[in-house]
N, C-alpha and C positions, 0 to 999 in steps of 0.2 A: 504494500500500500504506500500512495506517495505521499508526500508531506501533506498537500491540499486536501488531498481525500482522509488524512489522517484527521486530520483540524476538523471536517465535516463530520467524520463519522462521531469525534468526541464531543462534536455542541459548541464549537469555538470559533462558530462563525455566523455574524447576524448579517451585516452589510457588506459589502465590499464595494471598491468604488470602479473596478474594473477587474472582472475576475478572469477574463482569459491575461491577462493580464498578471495578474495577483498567481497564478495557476505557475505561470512560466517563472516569473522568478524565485517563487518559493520549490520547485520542481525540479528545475532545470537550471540554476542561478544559485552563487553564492554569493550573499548579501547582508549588507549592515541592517538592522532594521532598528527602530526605539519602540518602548513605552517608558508613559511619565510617571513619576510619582511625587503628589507637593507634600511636605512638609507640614502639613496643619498638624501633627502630631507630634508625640516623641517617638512613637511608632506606630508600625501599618499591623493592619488586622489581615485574620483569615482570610476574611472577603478581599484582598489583595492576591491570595494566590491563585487564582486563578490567572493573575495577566502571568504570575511569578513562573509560575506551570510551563503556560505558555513559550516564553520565551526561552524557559531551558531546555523545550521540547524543538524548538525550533534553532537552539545552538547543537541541541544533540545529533541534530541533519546537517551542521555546520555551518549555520549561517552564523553571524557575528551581532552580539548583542549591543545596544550603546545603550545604557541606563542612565534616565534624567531625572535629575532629582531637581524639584520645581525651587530651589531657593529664590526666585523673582515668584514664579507663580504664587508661589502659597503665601507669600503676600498679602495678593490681588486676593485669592478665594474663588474657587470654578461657584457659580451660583446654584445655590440649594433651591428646591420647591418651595420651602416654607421661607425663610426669612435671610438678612444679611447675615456674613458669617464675621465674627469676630475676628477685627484686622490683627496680626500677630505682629511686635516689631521686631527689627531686621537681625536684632540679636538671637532674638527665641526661633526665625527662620532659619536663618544658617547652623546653630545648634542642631533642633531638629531635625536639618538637611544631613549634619555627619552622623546623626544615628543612624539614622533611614540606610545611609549610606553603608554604611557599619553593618547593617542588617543585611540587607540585601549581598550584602558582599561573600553573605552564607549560602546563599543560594547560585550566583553567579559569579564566576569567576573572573575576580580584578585583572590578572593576568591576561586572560584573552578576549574579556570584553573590554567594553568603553565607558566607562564613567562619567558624567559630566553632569554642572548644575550650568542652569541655565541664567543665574547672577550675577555668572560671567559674563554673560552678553548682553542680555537684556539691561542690568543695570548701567551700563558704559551708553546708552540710546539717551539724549537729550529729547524734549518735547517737542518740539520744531521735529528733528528728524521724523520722529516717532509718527506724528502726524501728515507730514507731505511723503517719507517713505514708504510708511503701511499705512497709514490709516485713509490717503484720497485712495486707496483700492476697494475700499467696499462702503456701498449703501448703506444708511441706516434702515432702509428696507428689507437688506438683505441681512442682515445683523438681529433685525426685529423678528424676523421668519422661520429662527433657530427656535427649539423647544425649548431648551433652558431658559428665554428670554420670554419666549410666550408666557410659562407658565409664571412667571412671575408678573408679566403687566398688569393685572389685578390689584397685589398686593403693592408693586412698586421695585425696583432695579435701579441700585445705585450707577452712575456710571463708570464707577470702578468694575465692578462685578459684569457693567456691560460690558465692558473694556479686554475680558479677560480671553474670552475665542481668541479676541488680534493679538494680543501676547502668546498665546500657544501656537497659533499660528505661524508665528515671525521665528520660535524654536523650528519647526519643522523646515522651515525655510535654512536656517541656521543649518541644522546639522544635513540637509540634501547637499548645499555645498559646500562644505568642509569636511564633512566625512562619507560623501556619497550615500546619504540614507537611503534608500528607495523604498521604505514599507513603514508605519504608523501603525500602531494598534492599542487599544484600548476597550474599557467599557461602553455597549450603548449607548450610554449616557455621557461617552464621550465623542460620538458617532459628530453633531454639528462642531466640533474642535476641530477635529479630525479631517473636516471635508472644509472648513477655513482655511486650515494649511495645507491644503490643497490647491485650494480656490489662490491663495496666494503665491504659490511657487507657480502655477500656469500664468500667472498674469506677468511675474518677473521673470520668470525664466523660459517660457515661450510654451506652447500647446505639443510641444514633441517632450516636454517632460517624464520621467517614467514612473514618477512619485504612485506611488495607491497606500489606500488608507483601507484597512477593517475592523470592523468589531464583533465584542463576543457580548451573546446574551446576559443579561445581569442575574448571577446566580438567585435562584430564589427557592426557596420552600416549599413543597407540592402545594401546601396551602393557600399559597401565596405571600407568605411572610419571610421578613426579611432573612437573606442567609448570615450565617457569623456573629446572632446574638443570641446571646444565655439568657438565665434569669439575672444573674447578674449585670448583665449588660455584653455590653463588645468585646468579642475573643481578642485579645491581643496576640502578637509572636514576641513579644518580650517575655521572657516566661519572668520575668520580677510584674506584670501586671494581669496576666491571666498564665499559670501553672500550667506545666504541662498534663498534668491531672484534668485540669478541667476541659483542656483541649480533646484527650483521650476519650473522656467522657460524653464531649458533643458530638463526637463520632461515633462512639458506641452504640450512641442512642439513635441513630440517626434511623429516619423511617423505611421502611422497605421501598417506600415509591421514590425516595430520595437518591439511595445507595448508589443507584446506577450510575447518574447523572453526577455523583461527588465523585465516583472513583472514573469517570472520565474527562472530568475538568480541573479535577486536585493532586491524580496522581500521574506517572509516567510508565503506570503498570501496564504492558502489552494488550492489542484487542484480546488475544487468544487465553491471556489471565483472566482481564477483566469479564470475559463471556462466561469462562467456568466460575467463576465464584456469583454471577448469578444465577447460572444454571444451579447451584447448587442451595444459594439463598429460595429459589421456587422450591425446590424438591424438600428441604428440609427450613424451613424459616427459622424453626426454633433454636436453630445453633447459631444462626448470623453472624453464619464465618464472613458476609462480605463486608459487613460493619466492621469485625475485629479485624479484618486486613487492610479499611482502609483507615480505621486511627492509628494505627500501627505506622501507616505507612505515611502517616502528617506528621506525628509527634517523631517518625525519624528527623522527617526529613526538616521539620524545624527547631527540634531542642537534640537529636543527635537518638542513640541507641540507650543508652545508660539511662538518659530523661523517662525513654518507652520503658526499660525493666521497673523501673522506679516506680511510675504510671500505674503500669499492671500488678505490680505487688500493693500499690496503696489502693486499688480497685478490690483488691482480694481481701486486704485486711480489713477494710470497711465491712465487707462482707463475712468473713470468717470473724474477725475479734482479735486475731493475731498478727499480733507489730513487729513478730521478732527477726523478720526478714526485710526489715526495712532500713534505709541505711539514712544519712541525717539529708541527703538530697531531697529523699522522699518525704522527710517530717516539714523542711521548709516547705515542699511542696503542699503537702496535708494544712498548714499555719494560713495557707491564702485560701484554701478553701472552706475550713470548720471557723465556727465562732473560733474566734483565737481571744486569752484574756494576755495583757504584758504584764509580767509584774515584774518590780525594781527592787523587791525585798518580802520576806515571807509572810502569808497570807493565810487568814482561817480557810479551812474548805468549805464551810458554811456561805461563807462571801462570795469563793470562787464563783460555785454553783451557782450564784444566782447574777454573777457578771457573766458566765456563761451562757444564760441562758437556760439552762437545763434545770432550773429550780426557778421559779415566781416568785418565792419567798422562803426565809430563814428559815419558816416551819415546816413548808415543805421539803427542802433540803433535810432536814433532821431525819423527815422521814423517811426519803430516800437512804440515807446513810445508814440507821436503824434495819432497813429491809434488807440490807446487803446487796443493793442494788449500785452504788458506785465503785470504781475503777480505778486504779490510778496507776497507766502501762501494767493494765491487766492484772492488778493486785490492789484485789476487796479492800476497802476500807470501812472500818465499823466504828472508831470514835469519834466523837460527835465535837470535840476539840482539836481534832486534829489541823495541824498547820503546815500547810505546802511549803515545802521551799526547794533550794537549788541542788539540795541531796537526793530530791525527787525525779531529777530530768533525765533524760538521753542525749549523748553527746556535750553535757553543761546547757543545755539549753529548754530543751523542749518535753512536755507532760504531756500523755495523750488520757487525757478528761474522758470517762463514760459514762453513762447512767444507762442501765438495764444492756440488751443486745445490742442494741443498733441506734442512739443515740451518743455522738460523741461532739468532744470538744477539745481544744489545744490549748495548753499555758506554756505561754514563753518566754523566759525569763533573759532580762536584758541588763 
């Protein structure tokens, strides 16, 4: 299967802007191509792997990656449906630019890809320039006719945030001649960016241009709701702000009518893998080997091997009651997941319990304690004065908290 037909068959392609086109290069061509990523963050989510996939799918047929990391864009802010996005200043962009950087640099390799932020260029553009170079190239008709700008005329669109296509734009422009880009890709929702910088290298650099832009469906949930959020909120890949525990977990649970569709847009697992493991998700659901191969196959590939043992031991101990194969990776991991209490000096258990969570009040903690229903790393405690401290933890730091089976909680001492 060729690279195009490969993209088709895995769901990683919505639009294209000329696909016999799009066909030969990615086929028959070896080619730089980008995707962006801005900076509104200290780090990218789940729902980023998807372009992440992508592109290492698309180095692994040898073409050549150039990664942009927006420190001008994220700035400006691509416009949201509902409201203005919170302007960041140029400190907190560029910071955030070298994490991002930092990050992805796990997944793509610095060595044979391309790096670059785009604050290089774009910041060096004065106003004058900026407006008789790119801006007498397009309409505010044609500006206005874009989704992202539609759906906001109702509510109102700064013209920063209008501003923001002709900056993405003027990158595409940027890296087709300095680094021979010839391919763009991104989210749907980046599909009118995408066809700007288009629209702008055909007007600068003539109609025999070989520039093409695609995109991929916006991952979503059979239900229709958004991919990449917990109860807690937004997956991260920093595992200091969402563990690899919980990433494990959103995959675990993932639904049957989902499976298919994440382990062909999230992972780099072969058609002839990917088919048998749901052949065998129909024939037997109740095992959900396709769920466990593909969190397996996320938490490798974004906290490493050691993060996934960790994962799946602190998946079991939750389950069985037994910590004692867990090592102190896995109890940080467990401390972002459980109520966790800090404490700085030793503490009644009566208190714990009820900064825990696991008790509502001092009298009902008695009780629990009296019934022989509390834990402390799997060893009952029955006095009702008993007082926690740092002779109680694992590794100097950490108490795994239980009440009854399957109620637990973390103390960690700092």
């Amino acid at each position: 299967m060729k690279l195009y037909d490969e993209l088709l068959w895995r769901g990683l392609v919505k639009d294209v802007s000329n696909e016999e086109q799009a066909r030969h290069l990615l086929n028959d061509e070896k080619i730089k191509f980008y995707c962006g990523f801005d900076p509104t963050g200290e780090s990218l989510t789940v729902g980023h792997l998807v372009q992440i996939v992508r592109m290492m799918l698309l180095e692994k047929y040898g073409h050549t990656p150039i990664v942009l990391i927006g420190g001008a864009t994220g700035l400006i802010g691509d416009p949201r449906q509902t409201s203005e996005r919170k302007l960041l200043t140029l400190e907190e962009s560029l910071q955030n630019a070298e994490k991002i950087k930092l990050q992805l640099s796990q997944f793509i390799n610095p060595e044979t890809a391309i790096f670059v932020n785009n604050y290089d260029w774009i910041g060096k553009i004065d106003m004058i320039s900026y407006l008789r170079d790119y801006g007498k190239h397009f309409s505010i008709n044609y500006m206005i006719a874009k989704d992202t700008v539609q759906k906001r005329l109702e509510i109102g669109i700064s013209y920063t945030e209008f501003s923001y296509m002709l900056i993405q734009a003027i990158d595409f422009l940027h890296l087709y001649r300095t680094h021979d880009c010839k391919l763009q890709f991104g989210g749907s929702d980046q599909w009118g960016n995408i066809t700007t910088g288009l629209e702008l290298i055909r007007k600068i650099e003539g109609d025999q241009s070989q520039a093409v832009g695609m995109s991929s469906p916006l991952l979503l949930k059979a239900d229709g709701s958004k991919f990449g959020k917990s109860e807690s909120g937004a997956l991260w890949l920093d595992a200091n702000l969402s563990s690899p525990y919980e990433v494990y977990q959103y995959f675990l649970n993932a639904s049957d009518a989902d499976v298919e569709n994440y382990l062909k847009s999230l992972t780099l697992l072969s058609k002839e893998e990917i088919e048998a493991l749901i052949k065998k998700s129909h024939e037997e659901p109740e095992l959900r080997e396709a769920q466990k191969e593909l969190a397996a196959q996320i938490v490798r590939l974004v906290h490493g091997q050691d993060a996934y043992d960790q994962a799946v031991k602190v998946s079991q101990a939750l389950f069985s009651g037994d910590f004692s194969e867990i090592n102190e990776k896995g109890l940080k991991m467990l401390s972002k997941t459980l109520d966790t209490v800090t404490l700085h000096e030793p503490k009644s258990l009566l208190d714990v319990l009820v900064e825990a969570n696991l008790a509502s009040s001092k009298r009902e903690a008695r009780t629990f304690i009296q019934s022989g229903a509390i834990g402390l790393n799997d060893q009952k405690v029955s006095d009702l004065d008993y007082i926690v401290s740092q002779k109680d933890t694992l590794f100097n730091a950490y108490i795994i908290l239980r009440r009854g089976k399957k109620k637990y909680a973390m103390i960690q001492f700092t």
